[in-house]
C-alpha positions as a Markdown table, in Angstrom:
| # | Residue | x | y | z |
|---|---|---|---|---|
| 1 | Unk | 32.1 | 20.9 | -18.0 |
| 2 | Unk | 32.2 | 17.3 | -17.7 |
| 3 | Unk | 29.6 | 15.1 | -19.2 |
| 4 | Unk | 28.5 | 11.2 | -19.1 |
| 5 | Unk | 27.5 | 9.6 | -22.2 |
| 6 | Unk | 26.1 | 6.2 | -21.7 |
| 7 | Unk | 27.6 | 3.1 | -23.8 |
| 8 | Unk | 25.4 | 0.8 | -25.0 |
| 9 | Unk | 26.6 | -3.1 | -25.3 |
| 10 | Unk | 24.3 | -5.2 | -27.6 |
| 11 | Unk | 24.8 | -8.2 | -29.5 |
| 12 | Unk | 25.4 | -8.0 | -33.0 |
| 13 | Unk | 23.0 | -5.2 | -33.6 |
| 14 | Unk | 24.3 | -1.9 | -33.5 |
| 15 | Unk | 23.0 | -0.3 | -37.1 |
| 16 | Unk | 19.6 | -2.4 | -36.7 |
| 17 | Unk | 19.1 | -0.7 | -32.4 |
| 18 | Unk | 20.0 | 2.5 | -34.3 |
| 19 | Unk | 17.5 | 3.1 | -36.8 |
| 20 | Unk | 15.1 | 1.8 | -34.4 |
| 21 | Unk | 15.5 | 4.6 | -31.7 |
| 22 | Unk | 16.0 | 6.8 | -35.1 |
| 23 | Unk | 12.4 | 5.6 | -36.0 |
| 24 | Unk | 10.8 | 6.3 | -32.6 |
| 25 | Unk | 12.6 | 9.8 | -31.6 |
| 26 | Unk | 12.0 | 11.7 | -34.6 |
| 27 | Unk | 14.8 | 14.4 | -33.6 |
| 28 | Unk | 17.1 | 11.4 | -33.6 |
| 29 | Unk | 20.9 | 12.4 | -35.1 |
| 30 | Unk | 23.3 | 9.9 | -35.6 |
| 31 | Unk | 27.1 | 10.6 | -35.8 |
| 32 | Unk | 28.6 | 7.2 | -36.3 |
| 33 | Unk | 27.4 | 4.0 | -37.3 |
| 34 | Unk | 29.0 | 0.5 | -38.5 |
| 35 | Unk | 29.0 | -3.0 | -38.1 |
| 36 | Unk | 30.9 | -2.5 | -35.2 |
| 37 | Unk | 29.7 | 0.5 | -32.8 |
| 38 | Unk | 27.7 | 3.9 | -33.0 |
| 39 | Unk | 27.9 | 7.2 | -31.5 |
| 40 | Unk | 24.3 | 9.0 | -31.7 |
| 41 | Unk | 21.6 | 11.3 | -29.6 |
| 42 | Unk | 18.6 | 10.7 | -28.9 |
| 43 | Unk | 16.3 | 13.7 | -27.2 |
| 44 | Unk | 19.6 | 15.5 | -26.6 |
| 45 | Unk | 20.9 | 12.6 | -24.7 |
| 46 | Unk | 24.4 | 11.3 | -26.4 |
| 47 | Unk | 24.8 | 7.7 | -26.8 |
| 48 | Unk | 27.6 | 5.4 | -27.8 |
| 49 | Unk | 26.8 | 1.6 | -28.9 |
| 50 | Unk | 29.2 | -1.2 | -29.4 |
| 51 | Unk | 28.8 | -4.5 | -30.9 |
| 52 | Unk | 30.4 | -6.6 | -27.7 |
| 53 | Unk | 28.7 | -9.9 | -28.3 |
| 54 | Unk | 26.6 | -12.2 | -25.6 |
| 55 | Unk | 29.6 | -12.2 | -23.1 |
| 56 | Unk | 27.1 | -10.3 | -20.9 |
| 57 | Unk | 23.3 | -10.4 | -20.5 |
| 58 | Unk | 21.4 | -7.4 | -20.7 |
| 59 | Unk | 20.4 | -6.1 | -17.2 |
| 60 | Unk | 17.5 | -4.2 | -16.1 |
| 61 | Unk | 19.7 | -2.0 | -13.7 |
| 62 | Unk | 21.1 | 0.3 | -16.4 |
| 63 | Unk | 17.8 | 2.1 | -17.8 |
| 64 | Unk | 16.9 | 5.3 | -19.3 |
| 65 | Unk | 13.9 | 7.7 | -18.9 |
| 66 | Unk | 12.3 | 9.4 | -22.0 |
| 67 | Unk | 9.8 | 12.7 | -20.7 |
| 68 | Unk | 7.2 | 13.2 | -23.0 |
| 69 | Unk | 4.6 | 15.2 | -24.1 |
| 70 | Unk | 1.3 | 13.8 | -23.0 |
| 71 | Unk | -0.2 | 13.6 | -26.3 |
| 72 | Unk | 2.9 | 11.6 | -27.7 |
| 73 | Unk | 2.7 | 9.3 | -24.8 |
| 74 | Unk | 1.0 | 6.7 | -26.2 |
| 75 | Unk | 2.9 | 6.8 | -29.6 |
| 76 | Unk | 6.0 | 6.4 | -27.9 |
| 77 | Unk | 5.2 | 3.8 | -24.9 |
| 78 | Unk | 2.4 | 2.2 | -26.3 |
| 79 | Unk | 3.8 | 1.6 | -30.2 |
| 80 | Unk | 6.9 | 2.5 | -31.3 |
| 81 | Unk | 9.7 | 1.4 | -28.2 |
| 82 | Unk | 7.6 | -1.9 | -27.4 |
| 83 | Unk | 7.2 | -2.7 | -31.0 |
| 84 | Unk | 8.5 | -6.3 | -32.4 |
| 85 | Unk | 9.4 | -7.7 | -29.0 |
| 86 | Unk | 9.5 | -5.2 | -26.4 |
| 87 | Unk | 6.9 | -5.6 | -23.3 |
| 88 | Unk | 5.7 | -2.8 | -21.0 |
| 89 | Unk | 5.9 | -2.8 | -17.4 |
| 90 | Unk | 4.6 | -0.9 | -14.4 |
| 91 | Unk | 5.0 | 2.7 | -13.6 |
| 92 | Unk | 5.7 | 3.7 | -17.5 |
| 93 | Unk | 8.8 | 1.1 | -17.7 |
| 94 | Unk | 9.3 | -1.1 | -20.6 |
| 95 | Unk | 11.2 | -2.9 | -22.2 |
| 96 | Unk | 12.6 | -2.2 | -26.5 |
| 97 | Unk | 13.1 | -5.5 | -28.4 |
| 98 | Unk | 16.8 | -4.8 | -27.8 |
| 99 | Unk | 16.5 | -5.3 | -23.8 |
| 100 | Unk | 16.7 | -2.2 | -22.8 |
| 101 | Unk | 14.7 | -0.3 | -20.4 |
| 102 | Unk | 13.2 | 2.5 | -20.7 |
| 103 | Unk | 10.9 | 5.0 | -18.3 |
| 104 | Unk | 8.6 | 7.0 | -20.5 |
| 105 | Unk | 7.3 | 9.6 | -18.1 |
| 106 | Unk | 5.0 | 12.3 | -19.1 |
| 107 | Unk | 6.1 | 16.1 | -18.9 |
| 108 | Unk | 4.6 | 17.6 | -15.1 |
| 109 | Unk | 5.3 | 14.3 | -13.8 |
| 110 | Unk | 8.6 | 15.5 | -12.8 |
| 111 | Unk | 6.8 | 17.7 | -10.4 |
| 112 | Unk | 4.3 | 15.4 | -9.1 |
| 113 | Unk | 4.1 | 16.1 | -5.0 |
| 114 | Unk | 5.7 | 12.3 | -4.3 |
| 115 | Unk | 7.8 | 14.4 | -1.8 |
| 116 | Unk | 5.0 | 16.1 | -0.4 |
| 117 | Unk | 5.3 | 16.7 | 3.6 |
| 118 | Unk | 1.9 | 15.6 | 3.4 |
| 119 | Unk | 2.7 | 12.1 | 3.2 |
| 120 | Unk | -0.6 | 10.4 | 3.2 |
| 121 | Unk | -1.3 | 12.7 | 0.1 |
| 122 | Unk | 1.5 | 11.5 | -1.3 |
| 123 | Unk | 1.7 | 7.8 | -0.4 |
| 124 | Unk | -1.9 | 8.0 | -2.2 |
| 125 | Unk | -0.4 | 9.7 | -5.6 |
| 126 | Unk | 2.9 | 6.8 | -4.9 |
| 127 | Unk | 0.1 | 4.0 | -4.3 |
| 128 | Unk | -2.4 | 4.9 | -7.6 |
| 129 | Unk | 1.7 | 5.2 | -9.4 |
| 130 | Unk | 2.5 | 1.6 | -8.5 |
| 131 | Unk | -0.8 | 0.1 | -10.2 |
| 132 | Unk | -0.4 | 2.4 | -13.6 |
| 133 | Unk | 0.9 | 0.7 | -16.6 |
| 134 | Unk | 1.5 | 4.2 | -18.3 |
| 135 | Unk | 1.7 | 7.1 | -15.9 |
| 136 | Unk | -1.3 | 9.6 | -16.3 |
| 137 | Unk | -1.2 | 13.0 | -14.5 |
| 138 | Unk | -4.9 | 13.5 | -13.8 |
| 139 | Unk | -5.0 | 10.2 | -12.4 |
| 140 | Unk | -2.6 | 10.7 | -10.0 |
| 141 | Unk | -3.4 | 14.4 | -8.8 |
| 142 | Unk | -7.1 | 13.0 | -8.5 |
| 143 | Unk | -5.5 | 10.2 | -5.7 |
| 144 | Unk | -3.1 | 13.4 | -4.4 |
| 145 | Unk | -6.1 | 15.3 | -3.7 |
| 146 | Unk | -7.5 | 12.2 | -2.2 |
């Protein structure tokens, strides 16, 4: 089976991005790490991390999505990834100190009726989605539901 492990270009910051994600994902495992590049998973997710200097700017086009627990939510979004630096965003994005982007999306939302054939139920739980900072569930079945 063929897998896709993403590769992660910072800086000068490989060790130091590491044992920040290792801070915030408790069930963090790291593999490699040096001066010069890391291998590491996060959540299940594989990573690899290189230390390729400013040549390129970070770009919000290459993002990852972190499901979560509802309870843990907040810890993770509203804490721990945004910490020294980062910055949240709308629709559960935001942003790590690093650059990065991450979308932390609550377990269920997966299954939210976006897709509904209903679509004014749906445009109503897309519409109440667009003006969230963090995604909550009850908030948008209440819109679904209308």
């Amino acid at each position: 089976m063929t897998s896709i492990t993403p590769f992660l270009w910072f800086n000068n910051n490989v060790p130091e991005a590491v044992a920040f994600y290792k801070s915030v994902f408790p069930n963090a495992k790291v593999e490699v790490v040096n001066d010069f590049m890391a291998r590491f998973e996060l959540e299940g997710q594989k990573f690899n991390a290189l230390n390729g200097g400013p040549k390129y700017d970070s770009t919000r086009r290459c993002r990852s999505s972190s499901a979560s627990r509802p309870r843990k939510r907040s810890t993770i979004s509203g804490g721990k990834l945004t910490a020294d630096g980062g910055e949240e965003s709308k629709c559960g994005w935001l942003k790590d100190k690093f650059g990065l982007s991450w979308q932390v999306v609550p377990n269920g939302a997966r299954s939210l009726p976006l897709g509904d054939p209903d679509r004014a139920r749906a445009n109503r739980a897309m519409q109440a989605m667009m003006q969230m900072q963090r995604i909550v569930i009850a908030d948008l079945d209440k819109a679904f539901a209308g």
